[in-house]
C-alpha positions as CSV (number, residue, x, y, z in Angstrom):
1,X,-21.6,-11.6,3.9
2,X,-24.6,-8.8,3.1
3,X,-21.6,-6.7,3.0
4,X,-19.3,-8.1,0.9
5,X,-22.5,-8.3,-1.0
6,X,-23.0,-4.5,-1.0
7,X,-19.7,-3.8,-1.6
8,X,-19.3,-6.2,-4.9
9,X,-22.6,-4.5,-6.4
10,X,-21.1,-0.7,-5.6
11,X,-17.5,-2.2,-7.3
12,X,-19.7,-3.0,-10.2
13,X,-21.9,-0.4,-10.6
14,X,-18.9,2.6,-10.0
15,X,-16.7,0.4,-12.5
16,X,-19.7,0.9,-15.3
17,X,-19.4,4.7,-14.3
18,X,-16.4,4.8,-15.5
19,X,-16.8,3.3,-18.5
20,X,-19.4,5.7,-19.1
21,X,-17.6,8.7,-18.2
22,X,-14.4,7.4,-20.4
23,X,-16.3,6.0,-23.6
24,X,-14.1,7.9,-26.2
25,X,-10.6,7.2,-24.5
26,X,-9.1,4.8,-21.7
27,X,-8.4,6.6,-18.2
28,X,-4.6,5.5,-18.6
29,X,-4.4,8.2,-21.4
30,X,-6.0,10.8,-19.9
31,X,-4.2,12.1,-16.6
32,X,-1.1,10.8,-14.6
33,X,-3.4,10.6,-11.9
34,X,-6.0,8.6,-13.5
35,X,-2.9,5.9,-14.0
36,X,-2.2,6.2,-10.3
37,X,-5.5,5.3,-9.2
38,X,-6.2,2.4,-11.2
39,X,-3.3,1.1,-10.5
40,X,-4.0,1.3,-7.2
41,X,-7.5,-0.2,-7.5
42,X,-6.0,-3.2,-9.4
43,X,-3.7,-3.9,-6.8
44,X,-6.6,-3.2,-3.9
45,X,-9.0,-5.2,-5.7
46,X,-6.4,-8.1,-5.8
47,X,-5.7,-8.2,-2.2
48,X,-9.8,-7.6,-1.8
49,X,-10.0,-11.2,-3.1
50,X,-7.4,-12.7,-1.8
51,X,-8.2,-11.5,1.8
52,X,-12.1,-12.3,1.3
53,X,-11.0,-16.0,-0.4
54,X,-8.8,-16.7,2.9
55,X,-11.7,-15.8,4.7
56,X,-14.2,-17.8,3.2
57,X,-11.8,-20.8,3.9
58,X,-11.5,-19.9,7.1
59,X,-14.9,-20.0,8.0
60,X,-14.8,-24.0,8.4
61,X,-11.9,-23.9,11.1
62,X,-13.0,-23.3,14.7
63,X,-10.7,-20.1,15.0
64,X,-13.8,-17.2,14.9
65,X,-11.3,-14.4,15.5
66,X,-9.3,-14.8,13.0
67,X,-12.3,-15.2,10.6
68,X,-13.1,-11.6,12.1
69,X,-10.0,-10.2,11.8
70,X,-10.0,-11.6,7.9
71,X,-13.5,-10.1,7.5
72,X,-12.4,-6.8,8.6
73,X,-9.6,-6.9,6.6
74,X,-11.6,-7.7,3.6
75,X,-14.5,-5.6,4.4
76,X,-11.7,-2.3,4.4
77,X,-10.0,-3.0,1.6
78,X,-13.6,-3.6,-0.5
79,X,-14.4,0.1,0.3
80,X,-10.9,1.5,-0.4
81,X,-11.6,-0.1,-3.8
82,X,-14.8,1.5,-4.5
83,X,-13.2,4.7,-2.8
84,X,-10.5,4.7,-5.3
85,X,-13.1,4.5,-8.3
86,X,-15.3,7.4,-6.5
87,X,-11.5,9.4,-6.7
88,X,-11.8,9.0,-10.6
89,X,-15.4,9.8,-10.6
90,X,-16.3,12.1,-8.7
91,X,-12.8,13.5,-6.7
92,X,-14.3,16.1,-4.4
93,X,-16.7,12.9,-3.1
94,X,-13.8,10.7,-3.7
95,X,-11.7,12.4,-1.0
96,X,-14.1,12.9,1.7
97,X,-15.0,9.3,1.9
98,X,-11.6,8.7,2.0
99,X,-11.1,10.7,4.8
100,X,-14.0,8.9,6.7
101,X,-12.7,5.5,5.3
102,X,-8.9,6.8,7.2
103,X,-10.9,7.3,10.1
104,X,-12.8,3.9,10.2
105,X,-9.2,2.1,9.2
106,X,-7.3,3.3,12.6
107,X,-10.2,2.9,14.7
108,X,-10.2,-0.7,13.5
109,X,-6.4,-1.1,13.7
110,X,-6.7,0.0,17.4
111,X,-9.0,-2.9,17.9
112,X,-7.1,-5.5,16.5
113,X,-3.7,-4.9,17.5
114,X,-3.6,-7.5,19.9
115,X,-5.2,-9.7,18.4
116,X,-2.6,-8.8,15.3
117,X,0.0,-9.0,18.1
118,X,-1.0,-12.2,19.5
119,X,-1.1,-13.2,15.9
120,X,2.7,-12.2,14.8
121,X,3.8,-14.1,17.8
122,X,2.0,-17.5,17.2
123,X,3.3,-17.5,13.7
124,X,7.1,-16.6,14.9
125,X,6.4,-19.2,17.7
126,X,5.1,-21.8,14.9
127,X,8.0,-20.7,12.3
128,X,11.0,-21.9,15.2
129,X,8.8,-25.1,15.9
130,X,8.8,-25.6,12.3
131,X,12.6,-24.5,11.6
132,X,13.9,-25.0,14.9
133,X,15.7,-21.5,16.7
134,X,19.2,-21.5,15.2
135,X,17.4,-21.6,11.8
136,X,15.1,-18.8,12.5
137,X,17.9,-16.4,13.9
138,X,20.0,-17.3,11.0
139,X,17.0,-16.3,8.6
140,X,16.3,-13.1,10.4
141,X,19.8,-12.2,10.7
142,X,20.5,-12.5,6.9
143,X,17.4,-10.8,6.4
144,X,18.5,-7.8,8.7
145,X,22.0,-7.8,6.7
146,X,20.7,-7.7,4.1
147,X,18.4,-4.7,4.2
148,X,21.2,-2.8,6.4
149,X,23.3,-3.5,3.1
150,X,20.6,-2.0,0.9
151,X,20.0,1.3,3.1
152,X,24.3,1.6,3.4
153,X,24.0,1.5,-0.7
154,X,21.3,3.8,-1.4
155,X,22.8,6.5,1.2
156,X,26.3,5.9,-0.7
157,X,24.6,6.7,-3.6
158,X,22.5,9.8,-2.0
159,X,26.0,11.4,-0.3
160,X,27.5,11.2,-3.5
161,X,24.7,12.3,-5.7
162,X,25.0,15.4,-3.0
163,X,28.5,15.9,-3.7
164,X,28.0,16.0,-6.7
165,X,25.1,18.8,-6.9
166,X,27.6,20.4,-4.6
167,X,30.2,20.6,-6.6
168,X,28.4,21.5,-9.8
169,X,26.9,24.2,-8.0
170,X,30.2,25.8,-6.4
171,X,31.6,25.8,-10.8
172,X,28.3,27.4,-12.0
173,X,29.5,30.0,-9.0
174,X,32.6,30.4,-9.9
175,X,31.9,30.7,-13.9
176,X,28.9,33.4,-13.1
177,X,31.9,35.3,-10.6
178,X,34.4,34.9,-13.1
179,X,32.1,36.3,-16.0
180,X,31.2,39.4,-13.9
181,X,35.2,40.3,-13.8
182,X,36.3,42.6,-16.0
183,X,39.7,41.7,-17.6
């Protein structure tokens, strides 16, 4: 909890920063990548409290690992937040500590992953108790359908959009040949 503490206070104290540095004029104004980043804070800092709330309820339950695994969870998406407003503030620190966050990030994913395994398969196992098989086969099946359908469409559209460049490409040809033709 002392760092969830720590983290909250550096959230705070980086988002007064940046009202500081951006007094006359809102960040969304000033550069496409300013938009980007806070964008991408408000949807960090959103999963930030919901991962640290689940956590918090979590802690009453007699399953510690999960707790640990929500914690860590929590813990790296906290300093991605404050990460993010460092990339507004000060970009050159911004990326380095994103770099060393990347590190920390799939050094921790190596940890967990069977304990994220372990965890995918109770919750399928608990989803065909639930459902029952036949149910759960039918719901992946649709689901699996249905994004097949989606990729067939979009690479429909991409062959003909293609084609299309293709096409207009061969009669811009064809014009520039046709204009260097003396008749």
């Amino acid at each position: 909890m002392a760092l969830h503490k720590c983290i909250f206070f550096l959230i705070t104290i980086l988002g007064l920063c940046l009202q500081l540095k951006f007094t006359t004029a809102s960040p969304f104004v000033l550069d496409y990548r300013h938009i980007v980043l806070m964008r991408l804070f408000i949807i960090d800092i959103s999963a930030y409290c919901g991962s640290f709330g689940v956590m918090i309820i979590q802690t009453n339950h007699s399953n510690t690992d999960f707790v640990e695994f929500m914690n860590n969870i929590s813990l790296l998406l906290g300093t991605l937040a404050s990460i993010l407003e460092l990339l507004i503030l000060f970009p050159p620190f911004g990326w380095v500590t994103l770099f060393f966050w990347s590190i920390c990030f799939v050094t921790l994913a190596i940890k967990s992953y069977q304990y994220s395994k372990t965890l995918c398969e109770s919750a399928v196992a608990a989803l065909v108790v639930t459902l029952g098989e036949f149910q759960v086969v039918k719901l992946m099946k649709g689901r699996l359908m249905g994004s097949s359908a989606v990729l067939g469409r979009a690479y429909d559209k991409l062959k003909d959009l293609i084609k299309r460049r293709r096409s207009s490409a061969n009669q811009d040809e064809t014009k520039d040949q046709n204009k260097e033709l003396p008749v």
